[in-house]
Each structure stands twice: as C-alpha cells, then as structure tokens.
C-alpha positions in Angstrom: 54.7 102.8 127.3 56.5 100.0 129.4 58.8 99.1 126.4 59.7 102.6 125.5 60.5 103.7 128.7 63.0 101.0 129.3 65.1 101.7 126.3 66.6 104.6 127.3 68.1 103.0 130.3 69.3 99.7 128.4 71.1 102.3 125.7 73.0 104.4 128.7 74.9 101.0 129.5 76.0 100.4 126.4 77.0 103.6 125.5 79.2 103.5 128.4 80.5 100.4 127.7 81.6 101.7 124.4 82.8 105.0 125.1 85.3 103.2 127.6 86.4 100.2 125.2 87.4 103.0 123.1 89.1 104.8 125.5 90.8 101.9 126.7 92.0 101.4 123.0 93.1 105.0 122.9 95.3 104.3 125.6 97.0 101.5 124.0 97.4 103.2 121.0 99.3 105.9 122.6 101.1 103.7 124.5 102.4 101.6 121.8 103.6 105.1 119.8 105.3 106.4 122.9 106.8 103.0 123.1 108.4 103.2 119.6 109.2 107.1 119.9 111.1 106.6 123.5 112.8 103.7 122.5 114.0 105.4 119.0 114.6 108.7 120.9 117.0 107.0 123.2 118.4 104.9 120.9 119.5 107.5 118.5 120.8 110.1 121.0 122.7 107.8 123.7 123.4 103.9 122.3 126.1 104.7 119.5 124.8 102.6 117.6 122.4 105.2 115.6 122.1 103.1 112.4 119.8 100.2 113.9 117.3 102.3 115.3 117.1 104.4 111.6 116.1 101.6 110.5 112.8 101.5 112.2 112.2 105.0 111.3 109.9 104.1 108.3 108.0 101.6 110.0 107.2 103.9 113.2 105.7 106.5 110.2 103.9 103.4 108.7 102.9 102.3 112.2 101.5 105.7 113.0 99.6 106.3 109.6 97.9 103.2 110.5 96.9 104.2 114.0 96.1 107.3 113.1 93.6 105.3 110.5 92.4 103.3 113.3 90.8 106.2 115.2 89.3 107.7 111.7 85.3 107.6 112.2 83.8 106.5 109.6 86.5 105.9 107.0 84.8 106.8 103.9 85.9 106.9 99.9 86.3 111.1 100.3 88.3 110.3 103.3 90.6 107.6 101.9 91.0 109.7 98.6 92.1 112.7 100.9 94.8 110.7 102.0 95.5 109.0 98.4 95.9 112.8 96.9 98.2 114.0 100.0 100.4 111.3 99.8 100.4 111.9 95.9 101.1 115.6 95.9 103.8 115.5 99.0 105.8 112.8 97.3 105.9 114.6 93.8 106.3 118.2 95.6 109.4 116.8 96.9 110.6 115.6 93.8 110.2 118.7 92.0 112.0 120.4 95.6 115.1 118.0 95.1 115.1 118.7 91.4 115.1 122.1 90.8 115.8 124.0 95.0 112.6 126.3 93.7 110.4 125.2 96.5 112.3 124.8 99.9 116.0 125.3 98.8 118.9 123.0 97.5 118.6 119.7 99.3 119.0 116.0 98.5 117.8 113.1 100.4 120.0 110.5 102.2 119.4 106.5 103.1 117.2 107.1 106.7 114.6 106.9 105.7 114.1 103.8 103.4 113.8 102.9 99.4 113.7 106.1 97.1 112.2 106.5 93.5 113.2 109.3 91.7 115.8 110.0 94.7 112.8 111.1 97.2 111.9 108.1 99.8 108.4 106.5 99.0 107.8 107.5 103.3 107.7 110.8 102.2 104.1 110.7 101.0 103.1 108.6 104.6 104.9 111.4 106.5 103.3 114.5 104.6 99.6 112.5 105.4 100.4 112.1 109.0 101.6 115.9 109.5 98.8 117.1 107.3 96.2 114.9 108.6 96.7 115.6 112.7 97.5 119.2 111.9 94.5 120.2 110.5 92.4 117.5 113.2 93.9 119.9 115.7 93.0 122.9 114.2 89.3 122.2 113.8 89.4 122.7 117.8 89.8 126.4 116.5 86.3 128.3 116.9 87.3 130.6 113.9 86.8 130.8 110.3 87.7 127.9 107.8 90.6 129.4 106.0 92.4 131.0 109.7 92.0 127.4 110.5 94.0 126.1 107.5 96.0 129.5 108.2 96.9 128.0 111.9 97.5 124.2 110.7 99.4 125.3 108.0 101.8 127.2 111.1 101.8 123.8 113.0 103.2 122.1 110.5 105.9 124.7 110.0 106.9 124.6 113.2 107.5 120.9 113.1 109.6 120.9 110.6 111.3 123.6 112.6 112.3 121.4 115.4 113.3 118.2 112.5 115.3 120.6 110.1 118.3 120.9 113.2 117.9 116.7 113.2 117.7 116.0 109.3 121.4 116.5 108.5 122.4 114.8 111.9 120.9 111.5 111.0 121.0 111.1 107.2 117.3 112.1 106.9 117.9 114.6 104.0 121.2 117.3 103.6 121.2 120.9 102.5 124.1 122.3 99.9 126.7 124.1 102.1 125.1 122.8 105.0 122.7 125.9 105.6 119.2 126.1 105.8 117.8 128.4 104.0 114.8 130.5 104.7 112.9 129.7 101.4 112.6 126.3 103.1 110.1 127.4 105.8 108.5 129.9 103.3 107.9 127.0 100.8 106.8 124.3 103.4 103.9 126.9 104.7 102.6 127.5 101.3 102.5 124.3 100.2 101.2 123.2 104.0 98.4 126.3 103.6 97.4 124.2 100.2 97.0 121.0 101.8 94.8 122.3 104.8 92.6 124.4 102.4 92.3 121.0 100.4 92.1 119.3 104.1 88.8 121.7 105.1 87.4 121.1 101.6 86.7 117.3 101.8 83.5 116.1 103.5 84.8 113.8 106.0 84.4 113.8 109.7 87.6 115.4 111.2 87.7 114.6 114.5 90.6 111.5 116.0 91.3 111.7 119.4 94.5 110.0 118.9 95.9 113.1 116.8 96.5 115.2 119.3 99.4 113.5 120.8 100.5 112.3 117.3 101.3 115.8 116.8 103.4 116.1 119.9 104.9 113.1 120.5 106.3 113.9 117.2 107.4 117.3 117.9 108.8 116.6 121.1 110.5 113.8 119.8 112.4 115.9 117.4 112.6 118.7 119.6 114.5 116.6 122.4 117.2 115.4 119.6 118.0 118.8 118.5 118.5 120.0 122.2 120.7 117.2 122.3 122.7 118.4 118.9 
C-alpha cells in the first residue's frame, strides 16, 4: 500500500517537469520564427535591398515545416504520408494551374522563391503542407462536425492567400497575365484547400501542435503588414 501510494506523488513532479521543458521549447520555437519573419518583414519593406532577404524565403518555409514537425506528437507513418501526399498533390496542382489557367487563373512563377521543375518551385509543395497542416490543426479547436471543420480550414487558407496575392507580384513570388487577379483564383484555391482538409480529417493521426497556432498568424500578419505597406 506504501509503494502505491507514493507513485502518484513521484509522477506529479515529473509531469510538471515535462509539461514546462516543453513549454519552454515552445517558446523558443516561436521565438526563433518570429525572429526570421521580423527580420524578413523589415528587410523587404524598408532596407532597399529586397533581393537578399528573398533569398531566405525558402529556407524560413523549410525552417517552419521542420518546426512545425518538431511539435507533431507522435510522428507516425499515416502522419508522415499525409505530408508526403500534400506536398505531392500541391506541387503537381500547381503545375497543371501554370499550365493550362483552369484552376486559379493565368499565372507564371518568378525566381523568389528558389529552384523550379516544370516552372513551379519545388517550395511549393513545403508551403501547401505548412498552410494545410496548421489550418486544419486550428480548426479541430472547432466543436462542430468533421466536414464544417474542413469547410472552415478550407476558408483560413483562403484568406491567406488573400493577404499574399497583393504581395506575390511585388516581390517576384509568382505574376498574373495583365496584372489582375482574377476571382477563379480564390474559387480554385478553396476547392482544392476543401480537398486537402477532407483528406487532412481523414488520416488517423493525432492533430493537435501547439506551435500551429501562431504559424498561422505570424504568417498572415506577415503578409498582411507588406500589403499595407504596398
């Protein structure tokens, strides 16, 4: 009875322990990413010298991913294949975008953001895995049905690439013919967002990262303070 007893109160310690080593790590995390986004954010709207920080505009998305990775519990093979299929489909949804302007619209991509195949940017599939990913984390906090969850991460992501679109053209990101965006853009990015947070709620994996949250909006403010700036 004596040993059982104790247990308990040896466990509470060390739960504690844990719980603030990881919050201590979640603090570092979002330090380093607010780091990189304050530094690029300044950089590109006041130095004049915009083409040195677009250079680090891959790496911040690969730096992210892997944070974002990081604070994954229990990183299994239906998580990482999640990941493997998003990154898949987003590059190869862009290429057939580029291609034919049936999906979001006439567009081409320019040389921000890094080494293209088939004239997308392999980044492409990272990005459309971090906007995915902490979109639909964020909409599990949603006490509502599966699919007005994927409804409601499917609008996040939309309105992201509402506040990058004004950016995009600015900084060589990608350009649209005549210089207009055109509505099918946002039409085709929430259908094909919808598709990836049905697929998202379909996979067995834990969906829960406390450092998506503020993935999500240090990315949309981010982009959101450069187009005020436009």
């Amino acid at each position: 009875m004596a040993e059982s007893t104790q247990q308990p109160t040896v466990a509470v310690p060390m739960a504690a322990g844990r719980a603030e080593r990881q919050q201590r790590q979640l603090r570092w995390a979002q330090g380093i990413l607010l780091l990189f986004h304050v530094t690029g954010f300044v950089g590109l709207a006041f130095s004049g010298s915009e083409e040195f920080f677009l250079r680090f505009m891959p790496l911040t998305l690969l730096l992210t991913l892997g944070l974002l990775l990081a604070f994954q519990p229990r990183r299994t093979a239906a998580f990482w294949s999640f990941c493997a299929v998003i990154a898949f489909m987003g590059f190869f949804v862009e290429v057939v975008g580029t291609r034919t302007g049936l999906l979001f619209g006439n567009y081409e991509y320019g040389a921000s953001l890094g080494i293209k195949w088939l004239d997308v940017p392999l980044i492409i599939g990272v990005n459309w895995v971090i906007v995915t990913y902490s979109a639909g984390v964020l909409a599990t906090y949603l006490p509502v049905p599966g699919f007005v969850r994927a409804i409601a991460a499917a609008l996040l992501m939309v309105g992201l690439d509402i506040c990058i679109e004004p950016v995009a053209a600015r900084y060589d990101f990608w350009n649209w013919q005549y210089d207009v965006i055109p509505l099918l853009n946002f039409k085709g990015w929430f259908v094909v967002s919808l598709i990836f947070q049905v697929y998202f709620n379909r996979v067995e994996f834990i969906k829960r990262n406390a450092l998506a949250p503020f993935v999500y909006l240090i990315q949309l403010l981010f982009f959101f303070g450069l187009g005020m700036l436009l």
